[in-house]
SEGUTI-886292 format. One line per 2 residues: number of its first residue (from 1); their letters; for each residue x, y, z of N, C-alpha, C. Coordinates in pm, 1 decimal. Layout:
<nodes>
NUM> A> X/Y/Z/X/Y/Z/X/Y/Z ~ ... .
</nodes>
This chain:
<nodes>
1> XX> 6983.1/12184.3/15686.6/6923.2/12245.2/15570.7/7010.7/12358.3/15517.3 ~ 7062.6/12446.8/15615.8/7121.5/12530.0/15563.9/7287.0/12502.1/15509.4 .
3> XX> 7324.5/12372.1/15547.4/7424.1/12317.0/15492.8/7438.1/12300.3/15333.6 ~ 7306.9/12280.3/15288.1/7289.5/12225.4/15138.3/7306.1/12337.8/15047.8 .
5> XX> 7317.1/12468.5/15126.4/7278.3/12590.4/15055.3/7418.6/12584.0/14994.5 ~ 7426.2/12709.0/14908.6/7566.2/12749.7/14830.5/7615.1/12834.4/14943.0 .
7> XX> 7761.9/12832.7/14981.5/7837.6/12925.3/15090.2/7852.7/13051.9/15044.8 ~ 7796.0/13125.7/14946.1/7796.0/13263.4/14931.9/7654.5/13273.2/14941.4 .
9> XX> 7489.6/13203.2/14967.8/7389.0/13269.7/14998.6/7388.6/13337.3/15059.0 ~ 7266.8/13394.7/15023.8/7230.9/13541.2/15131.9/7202.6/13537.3/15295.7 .
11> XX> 7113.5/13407.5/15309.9/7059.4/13313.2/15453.8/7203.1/13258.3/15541.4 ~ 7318.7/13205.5/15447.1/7478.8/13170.3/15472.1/7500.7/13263.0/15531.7 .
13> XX> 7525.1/13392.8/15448.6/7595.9/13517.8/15480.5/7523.6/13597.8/15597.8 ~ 7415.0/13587.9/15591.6/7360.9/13652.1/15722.9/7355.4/13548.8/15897.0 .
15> XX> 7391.6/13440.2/15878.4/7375.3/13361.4/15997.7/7540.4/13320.1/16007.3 ~ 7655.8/13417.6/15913.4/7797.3/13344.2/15930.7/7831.7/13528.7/15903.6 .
17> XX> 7795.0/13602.1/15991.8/7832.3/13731.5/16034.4/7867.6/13808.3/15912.3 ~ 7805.8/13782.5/15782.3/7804.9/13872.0/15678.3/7935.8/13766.3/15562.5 .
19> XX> 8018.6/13681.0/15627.0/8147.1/13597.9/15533.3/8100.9/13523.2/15478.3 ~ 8082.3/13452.1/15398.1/8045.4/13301.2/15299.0/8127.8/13215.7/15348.2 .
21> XX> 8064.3/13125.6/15394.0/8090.6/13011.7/15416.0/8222.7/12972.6/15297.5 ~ 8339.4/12897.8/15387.6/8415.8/12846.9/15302.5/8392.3/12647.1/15247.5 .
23> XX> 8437.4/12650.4/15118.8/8377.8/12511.1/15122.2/8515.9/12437.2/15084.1 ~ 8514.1/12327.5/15100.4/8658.3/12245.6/15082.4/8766.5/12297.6/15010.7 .
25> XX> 8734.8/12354.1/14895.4/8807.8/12416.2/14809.5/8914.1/12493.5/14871.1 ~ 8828.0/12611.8/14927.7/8905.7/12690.2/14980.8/8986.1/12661.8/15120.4 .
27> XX> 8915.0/12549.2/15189.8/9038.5/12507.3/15326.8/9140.2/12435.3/15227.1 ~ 9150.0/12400.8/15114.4/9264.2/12345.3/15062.4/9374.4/12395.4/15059.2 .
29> XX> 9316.7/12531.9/14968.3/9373.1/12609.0/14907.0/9456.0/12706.1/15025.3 ~ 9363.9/12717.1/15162.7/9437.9/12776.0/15257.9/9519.0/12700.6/15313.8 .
31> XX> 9518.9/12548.6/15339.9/9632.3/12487.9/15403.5/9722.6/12464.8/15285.2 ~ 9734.6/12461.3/15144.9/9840.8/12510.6/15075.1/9935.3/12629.7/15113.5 .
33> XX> 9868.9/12709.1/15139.6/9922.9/12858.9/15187.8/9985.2/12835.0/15273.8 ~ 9964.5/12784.8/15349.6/9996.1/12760.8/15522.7/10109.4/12677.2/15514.5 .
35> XX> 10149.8/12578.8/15473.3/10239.8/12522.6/15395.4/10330.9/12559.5/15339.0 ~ 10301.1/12654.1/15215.9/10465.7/12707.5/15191.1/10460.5/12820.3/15230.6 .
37> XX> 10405.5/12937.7/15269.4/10443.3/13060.1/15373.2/10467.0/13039.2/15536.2 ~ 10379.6/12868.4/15628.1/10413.0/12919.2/15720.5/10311.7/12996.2/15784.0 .
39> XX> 10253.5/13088.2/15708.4/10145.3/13113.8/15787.5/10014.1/13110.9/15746.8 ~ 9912.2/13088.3/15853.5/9782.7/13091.5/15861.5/9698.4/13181.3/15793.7 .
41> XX> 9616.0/13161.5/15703.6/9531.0/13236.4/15664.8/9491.6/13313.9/15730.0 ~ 9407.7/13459.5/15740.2/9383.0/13550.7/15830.1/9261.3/13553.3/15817.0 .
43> XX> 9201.6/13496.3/15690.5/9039.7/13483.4/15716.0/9000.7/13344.4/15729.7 ~ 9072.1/13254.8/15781.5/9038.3/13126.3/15801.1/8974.9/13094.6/15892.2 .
45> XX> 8795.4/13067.6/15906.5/8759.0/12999.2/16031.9/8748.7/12945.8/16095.7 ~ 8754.0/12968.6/16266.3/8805.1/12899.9/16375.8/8731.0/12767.6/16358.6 .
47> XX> 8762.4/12644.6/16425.0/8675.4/12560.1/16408.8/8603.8/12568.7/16521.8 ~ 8469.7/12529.8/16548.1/8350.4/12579.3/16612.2/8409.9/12442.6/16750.5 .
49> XX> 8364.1/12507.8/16890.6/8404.9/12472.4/16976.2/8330.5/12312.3/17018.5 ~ 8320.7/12241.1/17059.9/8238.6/12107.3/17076.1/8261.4/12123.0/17249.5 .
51> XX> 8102.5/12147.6/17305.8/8083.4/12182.3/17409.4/8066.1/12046.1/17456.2 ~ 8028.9/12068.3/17620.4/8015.7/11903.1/17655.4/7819.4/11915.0/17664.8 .
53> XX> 7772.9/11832.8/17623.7/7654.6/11789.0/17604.6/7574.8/11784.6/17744.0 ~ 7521.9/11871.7/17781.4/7468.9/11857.7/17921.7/7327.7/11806.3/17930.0 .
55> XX> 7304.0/11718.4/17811.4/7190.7/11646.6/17839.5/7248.2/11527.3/17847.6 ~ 7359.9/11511.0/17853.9/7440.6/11323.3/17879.2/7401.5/11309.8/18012.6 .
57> XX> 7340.4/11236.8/18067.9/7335.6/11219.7/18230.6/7409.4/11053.4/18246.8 ~ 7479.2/11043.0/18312.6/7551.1/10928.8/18316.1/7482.7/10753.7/18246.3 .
59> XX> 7343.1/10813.0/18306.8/7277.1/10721.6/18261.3/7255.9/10691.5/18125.0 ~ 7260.4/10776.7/18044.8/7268.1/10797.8/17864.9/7400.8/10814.8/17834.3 .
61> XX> 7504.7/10839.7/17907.6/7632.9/10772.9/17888.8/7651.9/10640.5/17890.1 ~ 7626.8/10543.6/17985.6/7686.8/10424.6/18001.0/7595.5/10346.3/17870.7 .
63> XX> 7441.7/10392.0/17849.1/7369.5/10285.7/17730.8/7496.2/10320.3/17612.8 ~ 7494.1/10488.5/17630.1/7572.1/10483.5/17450.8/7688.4/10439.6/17447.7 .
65> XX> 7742.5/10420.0/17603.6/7881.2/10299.6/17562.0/7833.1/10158.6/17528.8 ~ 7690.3/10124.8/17592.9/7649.8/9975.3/17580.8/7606.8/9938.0/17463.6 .
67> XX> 7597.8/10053.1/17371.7/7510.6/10053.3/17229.7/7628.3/10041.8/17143.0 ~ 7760.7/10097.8/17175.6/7905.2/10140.5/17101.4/7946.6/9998.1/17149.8 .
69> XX> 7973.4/9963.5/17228.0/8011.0/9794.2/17229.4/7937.2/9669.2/17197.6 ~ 7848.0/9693.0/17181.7/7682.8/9616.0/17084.1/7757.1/9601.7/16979.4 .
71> XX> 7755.4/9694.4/16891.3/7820.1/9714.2/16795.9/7978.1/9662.7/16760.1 ~ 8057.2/9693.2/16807.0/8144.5/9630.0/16776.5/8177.6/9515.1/16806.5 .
73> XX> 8066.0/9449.8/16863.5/8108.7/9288.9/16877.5/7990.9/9213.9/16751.5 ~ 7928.8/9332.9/16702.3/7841.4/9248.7/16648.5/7950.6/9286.3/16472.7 .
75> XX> 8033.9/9370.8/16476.1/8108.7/9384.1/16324.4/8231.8/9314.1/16347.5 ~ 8281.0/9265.4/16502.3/8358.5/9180.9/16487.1/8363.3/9053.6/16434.4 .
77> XX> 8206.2/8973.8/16475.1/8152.8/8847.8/16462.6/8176.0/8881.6/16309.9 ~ 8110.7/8965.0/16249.5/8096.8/9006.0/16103.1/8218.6/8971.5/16055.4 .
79> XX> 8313.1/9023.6/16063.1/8442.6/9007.4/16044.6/8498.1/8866.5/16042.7 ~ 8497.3/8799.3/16163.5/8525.7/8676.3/16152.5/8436.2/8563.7/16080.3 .
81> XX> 8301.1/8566.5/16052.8/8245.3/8471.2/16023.7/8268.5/8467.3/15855.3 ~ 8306.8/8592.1/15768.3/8314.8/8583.2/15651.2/8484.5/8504.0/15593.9 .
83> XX> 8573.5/8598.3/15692.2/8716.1/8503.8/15694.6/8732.2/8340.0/15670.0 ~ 8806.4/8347.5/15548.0/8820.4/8207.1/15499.8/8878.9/8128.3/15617.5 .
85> XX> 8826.9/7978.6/15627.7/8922.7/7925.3/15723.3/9054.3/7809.5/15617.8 ~ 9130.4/7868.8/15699.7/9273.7/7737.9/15601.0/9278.4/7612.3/15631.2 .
</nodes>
């Protein structure tokens, strides 16, 4: 929800330590920078860390591999059954 907001709200600015949210624009505009100076923006934010999920218990690991290979055999079939044959 709070994604949809504009990156200078007030609700933004208070839950992103007082900064506005940057929106595509401006990571552009900073990896332009970064590009021909070389260096990194100084107000550029870190990208947010991706912890490991400690509600995965092996057991909800192996389905969501069994659910991730479900899947790709079922867009492979997809794949092949539309392919013209010569």
């Amino acid at each position: 929800m709070i994604q949809d907001l504009p990156g200078d709200a007030r609700i933004v600015k208070h839950f992103n330590d007082g900064r506005p949210r940057w929106d595509d624009h401006a990571y552009l505009l900073s990896d332009v920078v970064h590009v021909l100076s070389g260096k990194e923006h100084p107000a550029r934010p870190n990208p947010r860390k991706q912890g490991i999920d400690v509600r995965e218990t092996p057991e909800r690991a192996r389905l969501r591999r069994q659910r991730i290979a479900a899947k790709r055999r079922r867009e492979k079939r997809a794949l092949t059954s539309t392919q013209p044959s010569d």
